[in-house]
Each structure stands twice: as structure tokens, then as C-alpha cells.
C-alpha positions in Angstrom: 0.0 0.0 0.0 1.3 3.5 -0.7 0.3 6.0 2.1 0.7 10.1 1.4 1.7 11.7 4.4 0.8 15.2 5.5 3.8 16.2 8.2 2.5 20.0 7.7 1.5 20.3 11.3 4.7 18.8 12.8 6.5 21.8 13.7 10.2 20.8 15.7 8.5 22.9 18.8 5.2 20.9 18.8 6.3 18.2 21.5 3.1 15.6 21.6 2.2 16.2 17.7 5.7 15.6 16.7 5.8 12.8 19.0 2.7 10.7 17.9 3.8 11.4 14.2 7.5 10.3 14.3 6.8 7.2 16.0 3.7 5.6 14.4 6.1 6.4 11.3 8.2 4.1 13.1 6.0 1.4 13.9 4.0 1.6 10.5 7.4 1.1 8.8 8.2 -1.9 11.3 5.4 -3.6 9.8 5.8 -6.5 7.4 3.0 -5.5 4.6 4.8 -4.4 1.2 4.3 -0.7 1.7 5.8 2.9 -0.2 5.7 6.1 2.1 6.0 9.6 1.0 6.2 11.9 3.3 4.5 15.6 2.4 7.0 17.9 4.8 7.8 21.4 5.1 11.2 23.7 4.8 11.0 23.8 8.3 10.1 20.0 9.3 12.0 18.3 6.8 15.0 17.1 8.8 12.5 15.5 11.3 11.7 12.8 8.9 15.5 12.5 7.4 16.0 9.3 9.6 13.3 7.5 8.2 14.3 8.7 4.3 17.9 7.1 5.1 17.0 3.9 6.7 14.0 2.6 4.4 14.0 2.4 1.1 10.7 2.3 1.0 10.5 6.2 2.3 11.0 9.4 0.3 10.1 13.1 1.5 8.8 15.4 -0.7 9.9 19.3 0.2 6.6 21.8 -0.4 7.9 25.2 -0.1 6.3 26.1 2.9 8.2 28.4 5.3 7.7 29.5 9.1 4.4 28.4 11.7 2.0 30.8 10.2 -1.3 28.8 10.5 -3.2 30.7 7.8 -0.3 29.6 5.3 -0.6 26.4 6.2 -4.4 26.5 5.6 -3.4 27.3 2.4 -1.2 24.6 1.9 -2.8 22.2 3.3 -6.0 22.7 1.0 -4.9 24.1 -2.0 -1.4 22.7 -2.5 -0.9 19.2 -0.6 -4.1 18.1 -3.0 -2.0 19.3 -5.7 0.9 17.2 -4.9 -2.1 13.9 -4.2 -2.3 14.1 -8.0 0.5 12.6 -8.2 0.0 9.2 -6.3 -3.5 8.3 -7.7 -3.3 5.1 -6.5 -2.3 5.8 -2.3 -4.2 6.4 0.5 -4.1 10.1 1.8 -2.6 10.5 5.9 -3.4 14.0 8.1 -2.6 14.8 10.8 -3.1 17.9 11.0 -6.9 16.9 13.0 -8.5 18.3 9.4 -9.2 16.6 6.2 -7.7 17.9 3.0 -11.4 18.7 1.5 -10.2 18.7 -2.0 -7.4 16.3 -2.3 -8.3 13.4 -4.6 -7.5 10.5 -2.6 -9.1 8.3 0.0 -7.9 9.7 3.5 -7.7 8.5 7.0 -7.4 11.9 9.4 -6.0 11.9 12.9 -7.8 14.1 15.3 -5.7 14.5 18.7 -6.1 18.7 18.9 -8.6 18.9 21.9 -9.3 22.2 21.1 -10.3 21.4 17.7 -13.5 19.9 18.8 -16.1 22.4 20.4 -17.4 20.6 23.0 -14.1 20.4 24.7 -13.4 24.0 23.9 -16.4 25.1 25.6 -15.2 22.9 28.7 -12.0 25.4 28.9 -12.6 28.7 30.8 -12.4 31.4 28.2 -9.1 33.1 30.1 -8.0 30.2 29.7 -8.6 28.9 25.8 -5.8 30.7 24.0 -7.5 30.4 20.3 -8.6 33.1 18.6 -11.8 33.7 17.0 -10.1 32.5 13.7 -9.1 29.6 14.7 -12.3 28.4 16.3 -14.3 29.5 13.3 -11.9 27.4 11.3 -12.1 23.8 13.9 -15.9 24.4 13.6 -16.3 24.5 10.2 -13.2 21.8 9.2 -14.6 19.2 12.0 -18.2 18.2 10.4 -16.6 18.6 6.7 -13.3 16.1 7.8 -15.9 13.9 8.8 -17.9 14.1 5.5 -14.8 14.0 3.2 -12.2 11.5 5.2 -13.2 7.9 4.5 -11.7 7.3 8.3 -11.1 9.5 11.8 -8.9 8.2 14.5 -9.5 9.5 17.8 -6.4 9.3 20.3 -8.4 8.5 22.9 -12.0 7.0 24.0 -12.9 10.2 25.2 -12.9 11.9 22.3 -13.8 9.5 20.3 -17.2 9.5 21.9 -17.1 13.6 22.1 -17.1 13.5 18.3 -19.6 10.6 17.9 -22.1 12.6 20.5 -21.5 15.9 18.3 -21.9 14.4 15.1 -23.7 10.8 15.4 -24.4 10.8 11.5 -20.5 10.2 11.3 -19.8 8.0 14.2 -18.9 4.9 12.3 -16.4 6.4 10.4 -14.7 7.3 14.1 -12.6 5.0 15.9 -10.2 5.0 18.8 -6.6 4.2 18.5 -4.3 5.1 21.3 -1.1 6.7 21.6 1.9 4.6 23.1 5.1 5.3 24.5 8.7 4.3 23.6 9.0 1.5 26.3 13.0 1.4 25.3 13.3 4.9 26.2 10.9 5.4 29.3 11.3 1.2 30.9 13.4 1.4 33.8 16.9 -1.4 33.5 17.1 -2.6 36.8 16.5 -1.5 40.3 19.7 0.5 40.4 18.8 2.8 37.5 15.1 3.0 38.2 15.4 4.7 41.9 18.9 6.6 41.4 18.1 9.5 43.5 19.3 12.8 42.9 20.3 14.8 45.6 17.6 17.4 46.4 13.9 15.3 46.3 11.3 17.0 43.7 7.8 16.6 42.7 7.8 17.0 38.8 4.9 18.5 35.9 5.2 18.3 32.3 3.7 19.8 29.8 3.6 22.7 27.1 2.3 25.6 29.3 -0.9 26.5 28.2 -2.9 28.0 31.3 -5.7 24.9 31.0 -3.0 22.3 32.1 -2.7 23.8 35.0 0.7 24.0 36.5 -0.7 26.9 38.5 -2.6 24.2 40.2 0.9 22.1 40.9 2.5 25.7 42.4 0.0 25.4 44.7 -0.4 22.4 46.0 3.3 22.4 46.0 3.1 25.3 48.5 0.7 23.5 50.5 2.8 20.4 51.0 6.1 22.4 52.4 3.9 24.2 54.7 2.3 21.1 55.8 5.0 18.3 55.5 8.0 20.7 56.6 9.5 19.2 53.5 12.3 22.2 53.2 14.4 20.1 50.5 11.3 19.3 48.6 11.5 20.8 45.1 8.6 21.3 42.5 10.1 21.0 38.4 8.1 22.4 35.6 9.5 21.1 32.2 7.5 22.4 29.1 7.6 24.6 26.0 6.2 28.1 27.0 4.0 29.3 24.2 2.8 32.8 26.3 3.8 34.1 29.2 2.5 31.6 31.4 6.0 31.5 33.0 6.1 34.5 34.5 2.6 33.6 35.9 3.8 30.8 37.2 6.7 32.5 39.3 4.5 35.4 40.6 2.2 32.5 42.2 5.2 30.9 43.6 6.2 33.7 44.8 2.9 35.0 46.4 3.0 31.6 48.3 6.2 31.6 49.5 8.1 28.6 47.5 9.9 31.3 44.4 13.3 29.7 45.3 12.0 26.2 45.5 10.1 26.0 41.8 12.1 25.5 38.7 10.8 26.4 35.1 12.8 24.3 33.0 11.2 25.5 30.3 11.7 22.7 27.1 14.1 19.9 28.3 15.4 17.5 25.4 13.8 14.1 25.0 16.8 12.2 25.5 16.8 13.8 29.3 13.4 13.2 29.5 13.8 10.0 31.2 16.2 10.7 33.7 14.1 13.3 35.0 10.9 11.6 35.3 13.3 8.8 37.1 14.2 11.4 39.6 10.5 12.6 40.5 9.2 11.5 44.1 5.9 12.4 41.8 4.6 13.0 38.8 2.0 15.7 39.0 -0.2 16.3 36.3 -3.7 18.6 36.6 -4.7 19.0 33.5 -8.3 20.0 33.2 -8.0 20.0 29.2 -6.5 16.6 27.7 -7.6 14.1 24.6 -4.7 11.9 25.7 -2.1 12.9 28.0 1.5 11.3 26.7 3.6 12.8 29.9 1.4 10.7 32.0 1.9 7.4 30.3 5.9 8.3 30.0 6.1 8.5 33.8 4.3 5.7 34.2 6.4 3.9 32.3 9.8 5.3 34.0 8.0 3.6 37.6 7.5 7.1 38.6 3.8 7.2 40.7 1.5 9.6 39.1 -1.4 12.1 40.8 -3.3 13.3 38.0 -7.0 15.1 36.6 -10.1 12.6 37.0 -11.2 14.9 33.9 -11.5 14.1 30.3 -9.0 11.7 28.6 -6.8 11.0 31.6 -8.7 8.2 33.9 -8.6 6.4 30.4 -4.8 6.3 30.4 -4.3 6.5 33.9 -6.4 3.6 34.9 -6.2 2.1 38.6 -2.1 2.9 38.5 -2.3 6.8 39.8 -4.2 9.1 42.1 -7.1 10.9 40.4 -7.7 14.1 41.7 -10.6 16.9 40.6 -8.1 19.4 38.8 -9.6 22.8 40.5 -9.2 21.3 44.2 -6.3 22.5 45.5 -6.7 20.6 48.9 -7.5 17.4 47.0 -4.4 17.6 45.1 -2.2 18.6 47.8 -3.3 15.5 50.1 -2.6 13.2 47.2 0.9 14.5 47.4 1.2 14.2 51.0 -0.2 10.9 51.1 2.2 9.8 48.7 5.0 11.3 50.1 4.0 9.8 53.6 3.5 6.2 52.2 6.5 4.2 50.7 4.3 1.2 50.5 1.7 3.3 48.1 4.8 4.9 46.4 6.0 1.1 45.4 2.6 -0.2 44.6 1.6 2.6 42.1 5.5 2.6 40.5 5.0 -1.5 39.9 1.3 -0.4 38.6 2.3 2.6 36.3 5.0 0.1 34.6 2.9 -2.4 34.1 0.1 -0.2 32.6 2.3 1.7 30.4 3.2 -1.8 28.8 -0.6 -1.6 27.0 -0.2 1.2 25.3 2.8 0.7 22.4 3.4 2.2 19.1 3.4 -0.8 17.7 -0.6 -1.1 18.5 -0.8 2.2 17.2 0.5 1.5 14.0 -1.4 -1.7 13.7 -4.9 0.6 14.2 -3.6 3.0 11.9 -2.5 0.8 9.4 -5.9 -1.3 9.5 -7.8 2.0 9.2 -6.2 2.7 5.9 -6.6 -0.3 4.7 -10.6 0.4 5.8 -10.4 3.8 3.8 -8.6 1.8 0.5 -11.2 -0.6 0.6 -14.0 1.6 0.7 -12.8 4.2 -1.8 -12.9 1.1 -4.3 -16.4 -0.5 -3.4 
């Protein structure tokens, strides 16, 4: 089978969207099938995807001259031009990720929705100081989500959630939605051995990660974080935020620490490479993650994976991931969250029982089963162009 892929939306800066794409890439080319890639990428993404044009034959990129992040250009491109370039593979099988369908490409098309902003009913679910898309862009996800679903032959949904969200929203087009998962690199996140898996550092820390938009709510992990020192007398307790910045939720962040007392004892990392991402979920007495806004949630499977015990937001997509291997907590409950920390901190039997269960829940969710949904629904979009 030859598969078009639309890399438009995979910027190097966009962590979880870069993520998902590079490794079902991966695992799709893993697979055994007799199968031709090309890869539609930017000026800008191009030398993402220069790993997989080296090591497969089987893989070529094609460079559109598309310059910068500016989302309007990329509207452009990908409606006007990637369909362009679909004329050229008549006989493939059209992949987006970009969570909208190319309306007038040619091709059948299998679209991957994972933007949880993209979908209004979640939007609405964001407090509007909060939801940092402009009027533009939420005219554009209203209109592009009921026509993807008209025009793609198949949607994938990252998560249950959402899959239902969109089914509930638009049930005319619910069975062309399924749910495929993300995973998690299991070679990069599995712990080797007892020594590597519990090498402490030397000053204890509670860790968040994510990009910082206000709805994930590290404001919420400042807090708590507060709360526990005051409570615990935990002086060498740390708190580590580790995510891209997009605004200036930053310097938010530090004004809150500040007004409670813990600015010398909270670290913005800002964006920390993935090859130390690892290492520092390792290090975390906790992995805290409030999120109020989530189709998936990929840093809570990673620290899962690394045995690192996760409190996280009973809200949306996360229970799904989380499962019975983590603390759920409401989001907006600052006491909530802040007694799931301390009863974490206080119980090394709890702290053992949810590392054992994070690992072995992690082990579900690979990109290798990602790639084997993916890859079945193209073949579903294929076979139902042709009948």
C-alpha cells in the first residue's frame, strides 16, 4: 500500500504532535506488509523525517515550499497545494494529521484528530481566560470538523474520550470514528534494573510536564506544591516544571510561587530534550499532572512507564490512560491535590505499589498497536474508496 503523508503540522516545537507522528512512522514502517511512504514535509520540518528517508528504502520526502508556523499559510497549503501534490500518487491512501481533512485532495484519507481544542465541545469545557485560540481559529475547527468527517473515508481518535465527544456531536458520522491510542517508547521510558530506576538525585522533587498553556494547570501544581512544604516541613522538597512556554505563562507561574512563599523552591525548565526526559521523570518523588484540558495525555503514560507514581485530573481523557495505577484528583481542588501528594509522600508502601502499577500499565499502550490501528484504518479507507 502506498500511504501520502501530510507532516504540515509537525512543527520541531510541537512536542506531543511531533511525537505521535515520528513514532507511528516508526512502527508503520516496522510492519511486514509491502508498503511505499512519502512523506509531504515542510522547509521547516523536513530534517525531522530525514532518519526514516535514510533507513528505508521504502521512504522518500517530498519538500513543499512552505516556510515558518503561520497557521493561515498552512491553511493554504494544506487545502490548496498538498491536494496538488495527491495528484501525483493516484493510487495511495491520503494521511493527516493535521486533525482536518484535506477537503479537496483526490485520494481516499484516514485523518488523525488529537487537537482537543479542535472539537467544540471540549473548547467550551475550557474557561475562556484560559482557551488561547482566537476567534479564527475556532471558526476554522468548527467549520473543518463536520466537513473532515464528510470528506475522510476514516477518523482516529487518540483516545475514547474523544472519540465519543465527536460521535455525541456528530452521530451521522460516528462509524467512520474509531479510537486508536497513543503509546510510549517503552525502550526509552522502561526502567533497566533496580539500580537505574530509583537513582536518586540529591535534592527530592515533585515533577509537571507539559507545554504551558494556562488549562493544564501547573498553576494548580505551584499550589499544591506550596501547601505540601507548609504542611510536610518538607524544606528540601522541590517542584520541576518542564514544558515549552508558548505565552507568558512563566512568569505567571513564578508570581504564584512567589505570592506563596516557594519562588526559590520552583524551577521552570522551560523545554528539556527528549533524550533527558527520562532521567528526569526517574528522579520525580511524583509525577503531578492537573490538567483539566486533555484528549490523551502522553507525559502521563511516559512517567508511568519510567515507575514514577502519578497524581493526575479525573477529567476528560486521563482516567482512560491512567487507569487504577495513579491518584485521580478533581483538577480545581487544591486541597484534593495537595493530600494526594502528601499521602504519597508519607506512604513508601503506596509509592511502590503505584510505581510497579504505572509500569505495568504503560506496557498496553505501544506504538506498535498504534500503528497496527492506523494501518488497518487505511486499509478500511482503501477498501471503501474502491467499493
Amino acid at each position: 500500500m502506498h500511504v501520502v503523508v501530510n507532516t504540515l503540522s509537525v512543527t520541531p516545537s510541537r512536542g506531543g504532535v511531533k511525537t505521535c507522528l515520528l513514532n507511528l512512522l516508526d512502527g508503520l514502517l516496522a510492519r511486514e506488509e509491502e508498503k511505499q511512504l512519502t512523506l509531504l514535509c515542510s522547509e521547516e520540518n523536513k530534517h525531522l523525517f530525514a532518519r526514516h528517508d535514510r533507513k528505508w528504502a521504502c521512504v522518500e520526502r517530498e519538500v513543499l515550499p512552505l516556510r515558518g508556523d503561520q497557521p493561515a499559510l498552512r491553511i493554504f497549503f494544506d487545502q490548496v497545494v498538498v491536494p496538488l501534490y495527491c495528484r501525483q500518487y493516484p493510487d495511495a491512501v491520503l494521511l493527516s494529521q493535521a486533525s482536518a481533512s484535506s477537503l479537496a485532495a483526490s485520494l481516499p484519507e484516514v485523518v488523525i484528530v488529537q487537537v482537543p481544542l479542535s472539537v467544540r465541545s471540549i473548547r467550551n469545557a475550557v474557561p475562556s481566560e484560559a482557551d488561547n485560540t482566537s476567534w479564527p481559529q475556532r471558526l476554522y475547527y468548527d467549520a473543518m470538523l463536520p466537513l473532515t468527517l464528510c470528506r475522510a473515508d476514516q477518523v482516529v481518535a487518540v483516545s475514547d474520550y474523544l472519540r465519543q465527544e465527536i460521535a455525541d456531536l456528530y452521530p451521522q458520522f460516528a462509524h467512520k470514528v474509531r479510537m486508536v491510542h497513543e503509546g510510549v517508547n517503552l525502550d526509552s521510558f522502561k526502567t533497566h534494573g533496580q539500580a537505574e530506576s530509583r537513582n536518586k538525585p540529591e535534592v527530592p522533587y515533585l515533577l509537571f510536564v507539559s507545554t504551558l498553556f494556562p488549562y493544564k494547570r501547573a498553576d494548580q501544581a505551584v499550589r499544591a506544591f506550596a501547601r505540601v512544604i507548609n504542611r510536610e516541613g518538607r524544606k528540601d522538597l522541590r517542584l520541576k516544571l518542564a514544558g515549552k512556554d508558548p505565552g507568558e505563562e512563566s512568569q505567571r507561574l513564578k508570581q504564584i510561587a512567589h505570592d506563596h512563599g516557594v519562588y526559590d523552591r520552583v524551577d521552570v525548565l522551560g523545554v528539556v530534550s527528549h533524550d533527558e526526559m527520562p532521567k528526569l521523570y526517574r528522579g520525580a518523588e511524583a509525577f503531578l499532572f492537573p490538567s483539566t484540558v486533555e484528549t490523551f495525555g502522553l507525559p502521563v503514560l511516559e512517567a508511568m512507564a519510567c515507575g514514577t507514581p502519578v497524581i493526575a485530573s479525573d477529567r476528560m481523557s486521563v482516567p482512560e490512560i491512567v487507569g487504577d495505577a495513579g491518584l485521580l484528583v478533581d483538577p480545581d481542588d487544591t486541597s484534593a491535590l495537595t493530600d494526594a501528594v502528601c499521602r504519597l509522600l508519607e506512604n513508601e508502601s503506596l509509592r511502590k505499589e503505584l510505581r510497579e502499577a504505572g509500569k505495568e500499565r504503560a506496557q498496553h499502550f505501544t506504538w506498535e498497536r498504534t500503528a497496527r490501528g492506523a494501518w488497518k484504518a487505511l486499509e478500511d479507507a482503501k477498501e471503501s474508496a474502491t467499493t
